[in-house]
GUROFI-887762 format. One line per 10 residues: for each residue z, x, y of C-alpha. Coordinates in steps of 0.05 Angstrom, whole numbers, plus 32768, in hexadecimal, padded with zeros to 4 digits. Layout:
BEGIN
Z X Y; ...
END
This chain:
BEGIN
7C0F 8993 7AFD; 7C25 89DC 7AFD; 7C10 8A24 7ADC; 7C33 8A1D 7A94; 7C43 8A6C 7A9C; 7C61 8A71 7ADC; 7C6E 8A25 7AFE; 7C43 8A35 7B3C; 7C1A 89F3 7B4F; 7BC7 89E9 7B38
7B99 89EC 7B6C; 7B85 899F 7B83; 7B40 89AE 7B63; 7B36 89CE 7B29; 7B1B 8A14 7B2C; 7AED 8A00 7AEF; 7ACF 89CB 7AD6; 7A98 89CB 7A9B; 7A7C 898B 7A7B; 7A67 8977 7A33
7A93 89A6 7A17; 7AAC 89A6 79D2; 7AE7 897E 79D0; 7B0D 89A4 79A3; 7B03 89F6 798B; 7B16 89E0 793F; 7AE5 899D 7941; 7AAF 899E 7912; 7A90 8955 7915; 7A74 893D 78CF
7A3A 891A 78C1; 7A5E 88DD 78C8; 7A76 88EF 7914; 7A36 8901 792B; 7A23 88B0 7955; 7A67 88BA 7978; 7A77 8904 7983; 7A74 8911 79C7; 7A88 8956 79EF; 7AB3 894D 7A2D
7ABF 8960 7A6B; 7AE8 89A1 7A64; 7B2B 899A 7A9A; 7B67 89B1 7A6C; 7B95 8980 7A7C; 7BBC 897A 7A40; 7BBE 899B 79F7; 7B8A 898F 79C3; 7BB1 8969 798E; 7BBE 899D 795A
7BD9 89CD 7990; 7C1C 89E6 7962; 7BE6 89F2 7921; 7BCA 8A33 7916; 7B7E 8A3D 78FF; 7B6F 8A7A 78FE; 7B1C 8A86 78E5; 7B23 8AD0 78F7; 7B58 8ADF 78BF; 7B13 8ADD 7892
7B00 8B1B 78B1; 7AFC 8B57 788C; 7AFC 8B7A 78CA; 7B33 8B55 78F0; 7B58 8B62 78AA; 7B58 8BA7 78B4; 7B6E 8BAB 78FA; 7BA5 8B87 78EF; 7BBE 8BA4 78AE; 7BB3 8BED 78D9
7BDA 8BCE 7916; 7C1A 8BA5 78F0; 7C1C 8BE9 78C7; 7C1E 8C1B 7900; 7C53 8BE7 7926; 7C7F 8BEB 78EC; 7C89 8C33 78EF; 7C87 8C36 7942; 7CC5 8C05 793B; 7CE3 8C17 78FE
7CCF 8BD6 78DF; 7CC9 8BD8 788F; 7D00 8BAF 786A; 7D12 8B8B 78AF; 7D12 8B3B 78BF; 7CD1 8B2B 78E8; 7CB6 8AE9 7901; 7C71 8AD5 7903; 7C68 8A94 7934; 7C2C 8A6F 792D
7C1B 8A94 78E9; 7BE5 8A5F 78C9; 7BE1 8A62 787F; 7C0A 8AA4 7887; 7BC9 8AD0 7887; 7BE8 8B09 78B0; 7C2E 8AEE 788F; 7C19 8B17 784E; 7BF9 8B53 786D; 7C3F 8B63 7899
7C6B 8B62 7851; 7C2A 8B85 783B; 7C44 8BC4 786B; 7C8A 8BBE 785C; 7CAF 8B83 788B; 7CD1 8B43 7873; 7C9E 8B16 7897; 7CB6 8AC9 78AA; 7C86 8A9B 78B8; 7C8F 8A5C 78E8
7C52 8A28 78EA; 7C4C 89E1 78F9; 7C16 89C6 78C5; 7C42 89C8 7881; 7C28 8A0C 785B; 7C2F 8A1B 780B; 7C43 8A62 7821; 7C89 8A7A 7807; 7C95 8AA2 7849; 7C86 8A68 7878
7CB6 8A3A 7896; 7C98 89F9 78BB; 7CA9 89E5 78FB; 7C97 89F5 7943; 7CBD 8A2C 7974; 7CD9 89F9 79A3; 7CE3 89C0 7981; 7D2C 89BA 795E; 7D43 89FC 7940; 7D10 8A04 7906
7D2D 8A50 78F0; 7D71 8A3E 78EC; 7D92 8A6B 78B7; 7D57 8AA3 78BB; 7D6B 8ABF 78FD; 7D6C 8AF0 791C; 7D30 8B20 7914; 7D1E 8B63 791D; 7CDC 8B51 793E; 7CAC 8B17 794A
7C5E 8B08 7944; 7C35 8AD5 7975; 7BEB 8AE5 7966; 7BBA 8ABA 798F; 7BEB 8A80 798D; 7C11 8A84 79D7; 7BCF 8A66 79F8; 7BD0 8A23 79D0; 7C18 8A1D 79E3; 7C26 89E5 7A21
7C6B 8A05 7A2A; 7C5D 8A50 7A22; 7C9B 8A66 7A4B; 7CCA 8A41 7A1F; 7CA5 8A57 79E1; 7CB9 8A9A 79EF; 7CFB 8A89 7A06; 7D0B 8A64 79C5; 7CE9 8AA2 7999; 7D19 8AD0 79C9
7D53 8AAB 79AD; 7D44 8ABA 7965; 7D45 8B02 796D; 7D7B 8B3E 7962; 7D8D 8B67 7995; 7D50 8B97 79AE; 7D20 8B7A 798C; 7CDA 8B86 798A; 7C9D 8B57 7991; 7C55 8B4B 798E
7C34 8B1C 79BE; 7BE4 8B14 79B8; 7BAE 8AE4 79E0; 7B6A 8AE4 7A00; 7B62 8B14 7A2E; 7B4E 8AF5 7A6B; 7B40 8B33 7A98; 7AFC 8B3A 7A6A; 7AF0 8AEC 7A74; 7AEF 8AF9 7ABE
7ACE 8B48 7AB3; 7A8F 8B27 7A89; 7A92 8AD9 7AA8; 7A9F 8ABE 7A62; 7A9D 8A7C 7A74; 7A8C 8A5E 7A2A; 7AD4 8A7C 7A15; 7AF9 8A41 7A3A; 7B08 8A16 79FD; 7B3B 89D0 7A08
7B66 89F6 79C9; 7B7D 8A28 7A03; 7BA7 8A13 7A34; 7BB8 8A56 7A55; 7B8F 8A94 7A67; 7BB3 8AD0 7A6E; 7B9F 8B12 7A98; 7BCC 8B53 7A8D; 7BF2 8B38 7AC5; 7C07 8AF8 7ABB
7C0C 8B04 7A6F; 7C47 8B3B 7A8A; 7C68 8B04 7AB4; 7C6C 8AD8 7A82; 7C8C 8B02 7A5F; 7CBB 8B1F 7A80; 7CD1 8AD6 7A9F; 7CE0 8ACB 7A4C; 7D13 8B09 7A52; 7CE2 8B3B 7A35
7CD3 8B89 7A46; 7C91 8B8B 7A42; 7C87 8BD1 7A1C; 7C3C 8BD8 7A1F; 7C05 8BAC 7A31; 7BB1 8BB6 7A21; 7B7C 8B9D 7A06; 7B67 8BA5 79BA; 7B36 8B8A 798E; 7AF3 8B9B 79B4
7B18 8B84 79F5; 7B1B 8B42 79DC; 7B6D 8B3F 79D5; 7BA5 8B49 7A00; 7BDD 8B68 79DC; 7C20 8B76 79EF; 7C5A 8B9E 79D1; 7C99 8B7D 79F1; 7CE8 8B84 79DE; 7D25 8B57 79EB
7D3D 8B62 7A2C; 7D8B 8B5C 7A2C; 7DB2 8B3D 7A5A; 7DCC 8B6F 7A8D; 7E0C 8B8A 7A7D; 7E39 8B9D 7AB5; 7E7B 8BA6 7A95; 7E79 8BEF 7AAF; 7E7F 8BD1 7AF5; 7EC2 8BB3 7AE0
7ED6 8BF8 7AC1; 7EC5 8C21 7B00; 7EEB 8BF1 7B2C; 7F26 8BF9 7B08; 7F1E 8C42 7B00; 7F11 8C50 7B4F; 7F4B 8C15 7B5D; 7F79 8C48 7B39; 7F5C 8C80 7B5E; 7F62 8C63 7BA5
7FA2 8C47 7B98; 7FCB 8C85 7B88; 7FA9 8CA3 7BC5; 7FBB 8C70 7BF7; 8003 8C70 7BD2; 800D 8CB0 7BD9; 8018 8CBA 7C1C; 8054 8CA1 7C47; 8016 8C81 7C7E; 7FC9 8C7F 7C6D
7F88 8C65 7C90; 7F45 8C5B 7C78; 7F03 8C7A 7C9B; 7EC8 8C4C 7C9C; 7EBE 8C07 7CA8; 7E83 8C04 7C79; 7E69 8BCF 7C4E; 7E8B 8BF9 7C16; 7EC3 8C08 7C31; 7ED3 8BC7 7C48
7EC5 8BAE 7C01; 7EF6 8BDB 7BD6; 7F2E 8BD6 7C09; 7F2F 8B83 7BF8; 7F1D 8B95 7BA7; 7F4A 8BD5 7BA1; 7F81 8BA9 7BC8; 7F8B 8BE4 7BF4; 7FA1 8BC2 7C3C; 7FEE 8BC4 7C26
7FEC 8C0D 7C23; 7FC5 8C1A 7C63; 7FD4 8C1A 7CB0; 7F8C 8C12 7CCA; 7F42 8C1F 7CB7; 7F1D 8C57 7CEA; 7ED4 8C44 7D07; 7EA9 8C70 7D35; 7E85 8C2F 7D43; 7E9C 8C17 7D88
7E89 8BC6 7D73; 7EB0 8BC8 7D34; 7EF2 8BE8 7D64; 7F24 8BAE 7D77; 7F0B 8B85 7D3A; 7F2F 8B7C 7CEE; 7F17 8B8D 7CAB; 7EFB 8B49 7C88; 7F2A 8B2A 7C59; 7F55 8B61 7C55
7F66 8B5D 7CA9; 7F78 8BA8 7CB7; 7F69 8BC2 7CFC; 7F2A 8BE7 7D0E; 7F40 8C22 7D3B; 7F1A 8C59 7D5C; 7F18 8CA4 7D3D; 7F53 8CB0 7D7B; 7F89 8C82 7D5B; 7F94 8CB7 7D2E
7FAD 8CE4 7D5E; 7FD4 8CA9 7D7E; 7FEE 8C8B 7D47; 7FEE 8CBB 7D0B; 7FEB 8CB7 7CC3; 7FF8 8CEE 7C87; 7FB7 8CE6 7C5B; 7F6E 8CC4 7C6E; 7F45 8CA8 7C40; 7EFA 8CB1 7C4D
7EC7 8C81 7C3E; 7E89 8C8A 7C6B; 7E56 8C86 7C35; 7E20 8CC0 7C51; 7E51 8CCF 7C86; 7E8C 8CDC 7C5F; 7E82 8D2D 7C64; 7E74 8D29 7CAE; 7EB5 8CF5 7CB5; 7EDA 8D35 7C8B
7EC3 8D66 7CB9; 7EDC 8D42 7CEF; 7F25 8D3E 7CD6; 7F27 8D82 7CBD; 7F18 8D9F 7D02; 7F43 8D6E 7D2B; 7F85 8D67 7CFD; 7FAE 8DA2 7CE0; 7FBE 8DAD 7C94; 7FF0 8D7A 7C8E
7FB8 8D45 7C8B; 7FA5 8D38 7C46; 7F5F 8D1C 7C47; 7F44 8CFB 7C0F; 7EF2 8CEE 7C08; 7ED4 8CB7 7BDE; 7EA1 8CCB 7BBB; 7E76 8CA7 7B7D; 7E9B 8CCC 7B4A; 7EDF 8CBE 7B67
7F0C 8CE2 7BA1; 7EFF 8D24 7BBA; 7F3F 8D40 7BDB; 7F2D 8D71 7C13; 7F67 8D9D 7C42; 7F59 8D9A 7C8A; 7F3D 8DE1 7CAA; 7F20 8DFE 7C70; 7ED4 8E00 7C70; 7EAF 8DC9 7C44
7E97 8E02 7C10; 7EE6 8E00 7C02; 7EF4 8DC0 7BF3; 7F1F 8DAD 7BBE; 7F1C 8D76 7B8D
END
């Protein structure tokens, strides 16, 4: 057995144990029942047996009516909301269904337990593919639902999948950091399977590929709730773009000189003279270090030489990549070597050319 949030084994022993329980939160024995009913010995081991059914008692509350008409409505206009596709997971007879169209979004429903609600679409997150042809949505619901689930991680995962791009969500359930606070020990009920802290309702989330937005506690501390959005995958085209841009860059350097060497056996030097395909063009690569002297560039196999081969064995331009070193490196070559030494400095924008002699203030790009 492992944590249904984040896979990390139980403890052998369970932290908690309480017996004569009642077996099930939504159990109300009749009079017939009353010789056999029993409570048990509360170890969640498994889900009660209605686990993908929502019954929700606190919908009848005037109170809890009003919170949540005040909270979908200010949502809507945080997020820009009305006349937008949202889903509601876990919605129940579609209580809160009615009071998100109420403030202006095109609320979906999905429940398990068949519904006569027109906005409600039976079926369970992830099982099958239950909203095929009503994806994707603007935003999604899941109101005191995620703690039933066995599989919470691929709940979200699945509800992730059903969204546009930066969507917005609402993700609600016990708050467990007042459980601990006040020692509520009569709120462990077999109907919830997971208790979530501020902390490890954020990891969860963010395993599902959510930015969690906001996180804290509402209704008389009672609920967790947290504002999360679609995290996209990461997009690194601009990497691609850049290479090809500085390739261009370092090439017509490097070309542009009858002879050319490189300053700086660095990690990223070593690295854009194999992707910028620059060893053709180049005599040797320059190192103060004295253990990187005598050896060869990897995968591209140019010498290493000491600062004095380019006295000995000269070349028109240098191209200077030191990383933090670079404008020491330049300082260097502009001393030692006359004007006819073009000197070329990599820096993250692209190649700054500077002319030997003339004082750093004056160099030119």
């Amino acid at each position: 057995m492992s944590c249904r949030s984040c896979g990390g084994a139980f403890h052998s022993a369970p932290l908690l144990a309480f017996a004569g329980m009642p077996k099930a939160a939504q159990f109300l024995p009749g009079p017939e029942d009353l010789a056999t009913e029993r409570g048990v010995d509360l170890v969640v081991r498994e889900p009660v047996p209605y686990f993908r059914e929502v019954i929700r008692a606190s919908a009848f509350s005037p109170e809890m009516g009003a919170f949540r008409r005040e909270q979908f409505h200010g949502f809507a206009e945080r997020y820009g909301l009305q006349g937008k596709r949202v889903l509601e997971v876990g919605c129940g007879r579609g209580e809160y269904l009615d009071l998100l169209r109420e403030v202006g979004m095109e609320a979906r429903g999905l429940e398990a337990a068949p519904q006569n609600h027109p906005h409600v679409t039976e079926g369970f997150i992830s099982e099958g593919d239950p909203l095929s042809g009503e994806a994707p949505f603007a935003a999604f619901f899941i109101l005191s639902y995620l703690e039933h689930l066995p599989e919470p991680l691929e709940a979200l995962r699945a509800i992730h999948a059903h969204l546009e791009e930066g969507a917005i969500g609402l993700v609600e359930v016990p708050n467990f950091d007042l459980i601990l606070e006040q020692e509520l020990f009569s709120e462990f009920i077999p109907d919830h399977l997971c208790y979530f802290t501020e902390a490890t309702l954020r990891v969860l989330l963010e395993r599902a590929g959510f930015e969690v937005v906001a996180c804290e506690a509402v209704w008389h501390r009672y609920i967790l709730s947290a504002t999360v959005r679609r995290r996209e995958p990461l997009d690194l085209r601009a990497f691609r773009s850049r290479q090809e841009g500085l390739t261009r860059e370092l090439q017509s350097f490097v070309r542009g000189a009858a002879s050319a060497a490189v300053w700086g056996a660095g990690h990223q030097a070593l690295a854009l003279l194999a992707l910028a395909d620059l060893a053709p063009h180049l005599r040797y690569v320059v190192d103060s270090a004295p253990f990187k002297q005598g050896r060869y560039t990897p995968a591209t196999h140019l010498p290493i030489r000491s600062p004095e081969a380019l006295e000995s064995d000269p070349v028109e331009a240098v191209l200077v990549m030191a990383a933090s070193y670079s404008d020491e490196v330049a300082g260097i070559l502009q001393q030692r070597f006359d004007q006819r030494l073009r000197i070329g400095i990599l820096r993250d924008w692209g190649i700054e050319i500077a002319s030997p002699g003339h004082p750093r203030n004056e160099v030119q790009s």
